[in-house]
N, C-alpha and C positions, 0 to 999 in steps of 0.2 A: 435932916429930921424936920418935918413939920408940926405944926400943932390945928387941929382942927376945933369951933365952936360949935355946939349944937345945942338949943335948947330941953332944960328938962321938964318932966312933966311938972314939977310944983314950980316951976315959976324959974327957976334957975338955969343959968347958963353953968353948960358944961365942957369941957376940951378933951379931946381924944389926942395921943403922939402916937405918929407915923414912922416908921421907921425906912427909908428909904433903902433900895434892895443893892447890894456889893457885886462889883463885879467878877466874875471868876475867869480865870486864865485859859486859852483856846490848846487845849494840850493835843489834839488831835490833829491840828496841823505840826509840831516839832515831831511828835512821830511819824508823820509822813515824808519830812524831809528827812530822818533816819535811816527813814527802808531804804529813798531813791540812793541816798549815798552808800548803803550797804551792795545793793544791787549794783550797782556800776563797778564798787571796787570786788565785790564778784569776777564780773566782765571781764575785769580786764585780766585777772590771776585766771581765767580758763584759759582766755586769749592767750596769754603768754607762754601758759604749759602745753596748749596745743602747736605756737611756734616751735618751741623747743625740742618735739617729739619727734624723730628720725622714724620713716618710712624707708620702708627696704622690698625691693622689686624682685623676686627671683625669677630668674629665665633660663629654659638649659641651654648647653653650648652646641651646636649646631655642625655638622660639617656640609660642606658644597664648594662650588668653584669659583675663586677669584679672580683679576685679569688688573694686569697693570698697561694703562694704555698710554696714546699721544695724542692729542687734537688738532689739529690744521684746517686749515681752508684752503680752498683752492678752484679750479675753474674747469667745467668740462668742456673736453675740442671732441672734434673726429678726428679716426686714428690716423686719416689719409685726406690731406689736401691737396688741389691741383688745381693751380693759379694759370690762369687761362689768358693769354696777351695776342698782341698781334705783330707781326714784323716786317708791318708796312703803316705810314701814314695816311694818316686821311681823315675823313667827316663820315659818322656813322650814320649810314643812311637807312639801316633793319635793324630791326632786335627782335630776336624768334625765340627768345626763352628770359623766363624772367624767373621772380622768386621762388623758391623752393621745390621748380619744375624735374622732374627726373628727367634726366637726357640718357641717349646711350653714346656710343663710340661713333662719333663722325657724323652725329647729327648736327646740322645747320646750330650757330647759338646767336649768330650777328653777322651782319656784314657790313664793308666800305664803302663809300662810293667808287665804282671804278671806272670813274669817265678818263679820267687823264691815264690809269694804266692800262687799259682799250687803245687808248690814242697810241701809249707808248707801242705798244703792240703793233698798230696798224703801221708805224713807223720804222720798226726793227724789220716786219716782213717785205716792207716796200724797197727796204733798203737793199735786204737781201733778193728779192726777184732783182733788182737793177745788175747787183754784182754777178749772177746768174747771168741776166744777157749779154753783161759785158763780156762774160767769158765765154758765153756759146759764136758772140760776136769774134770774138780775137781768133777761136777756133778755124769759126769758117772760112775766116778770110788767110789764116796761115794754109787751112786744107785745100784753098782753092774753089770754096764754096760760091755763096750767093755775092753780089758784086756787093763793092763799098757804099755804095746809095743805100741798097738795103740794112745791110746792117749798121747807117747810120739812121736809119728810120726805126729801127729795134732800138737802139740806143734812146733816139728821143724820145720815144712812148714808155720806156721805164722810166728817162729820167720828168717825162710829165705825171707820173706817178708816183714818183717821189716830191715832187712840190705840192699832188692832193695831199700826200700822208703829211708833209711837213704842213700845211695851212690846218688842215682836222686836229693836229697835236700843237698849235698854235692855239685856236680856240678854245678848245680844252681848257689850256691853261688859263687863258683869260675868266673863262669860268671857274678855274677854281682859286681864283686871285678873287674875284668878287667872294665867293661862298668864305677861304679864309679870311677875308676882314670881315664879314659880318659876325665870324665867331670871336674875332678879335673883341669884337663892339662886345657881344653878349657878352664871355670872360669878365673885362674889364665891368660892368657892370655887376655879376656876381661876386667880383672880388669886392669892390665898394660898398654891396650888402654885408658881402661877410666880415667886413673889418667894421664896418658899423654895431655889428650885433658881436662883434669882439670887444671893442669896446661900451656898449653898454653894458654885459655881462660883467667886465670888470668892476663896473660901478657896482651893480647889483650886489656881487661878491664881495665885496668894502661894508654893504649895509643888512649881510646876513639873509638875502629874500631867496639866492639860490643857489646849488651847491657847487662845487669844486670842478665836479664830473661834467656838470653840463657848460663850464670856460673851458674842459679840454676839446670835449666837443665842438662847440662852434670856433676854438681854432684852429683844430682838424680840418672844418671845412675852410677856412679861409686858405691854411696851405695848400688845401684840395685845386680852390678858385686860383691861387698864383700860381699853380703848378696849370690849370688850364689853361692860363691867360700865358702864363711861356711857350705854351703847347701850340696856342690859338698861333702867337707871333712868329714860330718858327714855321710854320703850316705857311705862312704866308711870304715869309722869306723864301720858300722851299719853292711855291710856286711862283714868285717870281721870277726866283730863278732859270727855272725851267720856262718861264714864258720869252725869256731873255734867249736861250736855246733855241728855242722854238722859232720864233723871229730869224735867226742866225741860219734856223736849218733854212728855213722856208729863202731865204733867200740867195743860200749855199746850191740850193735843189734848182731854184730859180735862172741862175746862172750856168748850170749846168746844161738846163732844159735849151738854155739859147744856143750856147756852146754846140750841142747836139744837131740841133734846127742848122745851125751853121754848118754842123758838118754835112749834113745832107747833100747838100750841093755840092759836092767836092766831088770829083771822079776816081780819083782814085787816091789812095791811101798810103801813106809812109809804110814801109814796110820794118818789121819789128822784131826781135828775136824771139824767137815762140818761146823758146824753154822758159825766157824771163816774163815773156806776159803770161805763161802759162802757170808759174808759181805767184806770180800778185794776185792774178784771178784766183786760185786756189785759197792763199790767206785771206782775199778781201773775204770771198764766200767761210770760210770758218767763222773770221771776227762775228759777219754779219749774222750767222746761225746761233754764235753764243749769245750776240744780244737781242735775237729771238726769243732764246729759252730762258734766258732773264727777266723780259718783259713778262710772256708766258706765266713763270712763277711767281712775279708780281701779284700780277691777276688773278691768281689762284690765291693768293694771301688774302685778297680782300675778303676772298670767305671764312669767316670763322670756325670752326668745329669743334667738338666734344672729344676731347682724347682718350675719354672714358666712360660707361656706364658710371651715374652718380646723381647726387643731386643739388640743384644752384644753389647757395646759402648767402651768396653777394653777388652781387652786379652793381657796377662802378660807373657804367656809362648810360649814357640815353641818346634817343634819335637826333642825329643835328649836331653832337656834342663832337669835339676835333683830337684826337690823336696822333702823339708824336713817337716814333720809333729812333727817330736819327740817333739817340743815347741809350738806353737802355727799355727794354719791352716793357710796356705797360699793361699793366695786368686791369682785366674787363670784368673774367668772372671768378667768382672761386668754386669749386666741385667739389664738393666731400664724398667721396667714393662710397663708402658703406656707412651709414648713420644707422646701424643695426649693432654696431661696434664703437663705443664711445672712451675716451681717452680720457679720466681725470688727472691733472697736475696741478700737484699738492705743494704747500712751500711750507717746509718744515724747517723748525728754528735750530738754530746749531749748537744749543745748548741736546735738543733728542734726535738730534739725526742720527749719532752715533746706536740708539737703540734700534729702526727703526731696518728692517731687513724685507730681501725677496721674499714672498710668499705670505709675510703676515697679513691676516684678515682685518679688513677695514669697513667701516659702515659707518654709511653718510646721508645726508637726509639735505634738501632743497626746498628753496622757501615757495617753487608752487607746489608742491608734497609735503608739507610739515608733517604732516602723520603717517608718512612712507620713509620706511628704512632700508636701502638700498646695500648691498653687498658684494664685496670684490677682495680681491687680496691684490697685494703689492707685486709691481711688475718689474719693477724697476728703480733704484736709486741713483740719480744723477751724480755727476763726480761736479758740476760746472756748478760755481754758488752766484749767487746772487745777492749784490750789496745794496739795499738803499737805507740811506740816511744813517749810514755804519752797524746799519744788522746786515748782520749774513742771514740766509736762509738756503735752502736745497731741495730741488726740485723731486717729488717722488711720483712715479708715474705709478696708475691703475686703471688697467683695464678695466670696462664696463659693459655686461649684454645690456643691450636698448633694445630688445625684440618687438618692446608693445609702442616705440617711441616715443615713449614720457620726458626723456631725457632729453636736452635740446644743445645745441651748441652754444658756449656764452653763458651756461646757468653758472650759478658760484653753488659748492657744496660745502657744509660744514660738516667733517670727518672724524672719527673716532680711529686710529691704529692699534690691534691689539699687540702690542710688545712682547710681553710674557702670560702664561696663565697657569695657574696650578687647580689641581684634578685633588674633591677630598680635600680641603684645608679646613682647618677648624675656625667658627666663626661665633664671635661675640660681638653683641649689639656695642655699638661706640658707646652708649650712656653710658657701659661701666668702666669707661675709661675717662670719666670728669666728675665734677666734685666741687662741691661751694667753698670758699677760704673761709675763716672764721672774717675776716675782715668785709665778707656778704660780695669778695669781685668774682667771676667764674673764668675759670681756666679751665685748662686742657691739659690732663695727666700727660706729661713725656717717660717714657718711657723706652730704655734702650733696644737699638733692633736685635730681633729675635724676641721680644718681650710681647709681643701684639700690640706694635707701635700702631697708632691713629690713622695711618695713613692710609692704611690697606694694603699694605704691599704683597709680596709673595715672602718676603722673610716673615711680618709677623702673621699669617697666615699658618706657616709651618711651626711655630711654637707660642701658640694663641691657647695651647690646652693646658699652658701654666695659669693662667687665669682663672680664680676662682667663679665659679657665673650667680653668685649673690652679690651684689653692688649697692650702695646706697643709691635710690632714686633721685 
């Protein structure tokens, strides 16, 4: 309260009271924190009646066709391979077809060198003209023919023909004693690479950089490189041997030739039982005819050929590179006969091999065709299983038309097998077969077969029309 002074008109002072103004209370904000709290606990009583509210989906039941299948993988070949070797040694000195070239029947695919089986040649024929004129010699001179001078002059000039062939098949060899150690050298160098990069691989493989696939690979090629480098070393054994020969002949022929020369001068001649020189002359001339025709088909070995219309899908060798036959043929090229006809083989698990039969249709698809679905039926189920790491699996063959060649040798397929299927089954959507627990986890209605179990089978297929088709969503 104040008091105020102011003068009055006659002279006097006068005081006015003030009355100072009362505060009053801000009710306009408590009712606005009223509403917000009514408002919210609104919110939350809608929120929770609309959790609470069951939605229900109706759909009707459906009939169409079901299929219970099996999945595999597996790898496509061709249906006809023809592994193409040689059955003579030597150093490949052509190669007249290479990757993916079509060949037919007995076209040229590679050849040997054939210096030393020429030689051998020249040597088997020389040897037989000699035993030839010995025995037109022993003739003569039993019938009374031309004098013994003579036909010790036929004798010298074969066996001087025999010491050319035996020095030409000398050479030869010397040369192919050089040409096998240089392949020795080369081998042994390729092996050295490929153990190198065998071993770094392996590191790699320890630090995760690269896969499994590619150490089996570069030890492929290392066995490839020791199997050359054995190839290379017996190649060179082989012709030393024969240079060892060769020497032997050349100086067998050598002495002969003297022999001959010496008998020139002689007047006249021992005389000898015909019948018996007559049958040595006859065997020497056989022996010598058969290692004629063994030389002969040496020589024809060197060339290699197509045993069939097909076409190359491997080739194993290159120019220069040395092969060994002495053990077993080594094979050069591979031929798949018809690549218009492809072979998948499937490895199926031997928990579903028991379902998995002739004829069923299969369809498969390959990761350069991911959106190509490929179709064949079952040709074949193998009886032979196959163990690794103690799964079994079983091989199931399928035929494949390849007409437009999409298919390649080597792809991998990931396959569907239809096992069973049913025509007409009655079908509900899976959703009405699951359901929230009150406890808010989700599961999956089980339900006994024949009830239109989850699975899809061909049983609940066939009594799926007990099923009501109203289901909670």
């Amino acid at each position: 309260m104040q008091t105020l002074e102011r003068p009055a008109t006659n002279g006097r002072v006068s005081s006015v009271v003030l009355e100072s103004p009362r505060r009053r209370p801000r009710w306009w904000i408590i009712g606005a924190a009223l509403l917000l709290v009514a408002a919210i606990v609104v919110s939350v009583i809608v929120v929770r009646a609309q959790a609470g509210a069951v939605e229900y989906v109706t759909v009707p039941v459906q009939s169409g066709s079901l299929a219970q299948t099996v999945t595999a993988s597996g790898t496509l070949n061709p249906q006809n391979t023809i592994s193409v070797g040689t059955q003579v040694s030597g150093t490949i000195s052509e190669i007249d077809a290479d990757f993916n070239a079509h060949v037919k029947k007995g076209q040229v695919l590679a050849k040997i060198d054939p210096t030393t089986f020429q030689a051998a040649l020249d040597s088997a024929r020389a040897s037989l003209a000699q035993s030839e004129a010995q025995a037109q010699a022993s003739n003569a001179t039993a019938s009374g023919g031309p004098s013994s001078v003579a036909v010790a002059q036929a004798q010298a000039q074969a066996q001087a023909d025999a010491v050319r062939a035996a020095q030409a098949t000398a050479a030869a060899s010397n040369t192919a004693i050089a040409t096998a150690q240089a392949n020795v050298t080369k081998a042994q160098s390729a092996l050295a690479l490929a153990q190198q990069t065998v071993a770094r691989d392996r590191q790699l493989l320890a630090q995760g950089y690269i896969a499994q696939s590619q150490v089996d690979t570069d030890q492929s090629s290392e066995v490839a490189a020791q199997t050359a480098l054995e190839a290379a070393q017996t190649a060179v054994t082989q012709a030393q041997a024969q240079s060892k020969a060769s020497v032997a002949q050349v100086a067998q022929a050598t002495s002969q030739q003297a022999a001959s020369s010496a008998q020139t001068g002689v007047s006249s001649a021992s005389a000898a039982s015909e019948s018996a020189v007559h049958d040595a002359n006859v065997a020497a001339i056989g022996m010598q005819q058969a290692q004629v025709t063994t030389a002969q088909a040496n020589l024809d070995h060197t060339i290699i050929t197509s045993p069939v219309d097909g076409t190359v899908i491997s080739r194993v060798v290159s120019i220069g590179q040395t092969v060994a036959a002495s053990l077993q043929t080594p094979t050069l090229f591979t031929i798949a006969q018809n690549l218009e006809k492809m072979e998948l083989d499937l490895s199926v698990g031997e928990p579903d091999i028991g379902r998995v039969a002739p004829g069923d249709a299969v369809s498969f698809t390959v990761l350069a065709y991911p959106n190509r679905v490929f179709t064949a039926n079952v040709a074949q189920v193998r009886q032979n299983p196959t163990t690794v790491s103690n799964v079994v699996t079983y091989t199931v063959v399928v035929y494949v038309d390849n007409k437009d060649g999409a298919l390649r040798p080597g792809m991998t397929a990931n396959a569907t097998v239809q096992v069973a299927h049913v025509d007409g089954a009655t079908i509900v959507p899976l959703a009405a077969f699951t359901y929230a627990p009150p406890a808010g986890s989700f599961s999956r209605n089980r339900r006994n077969r024949g009830q239109g179990g989850s699975s899809g089978s061909q049983y609940g297929a066939r009594n799926a029309n007990a099923n009501s088709s109203a289901r909670p969503a």
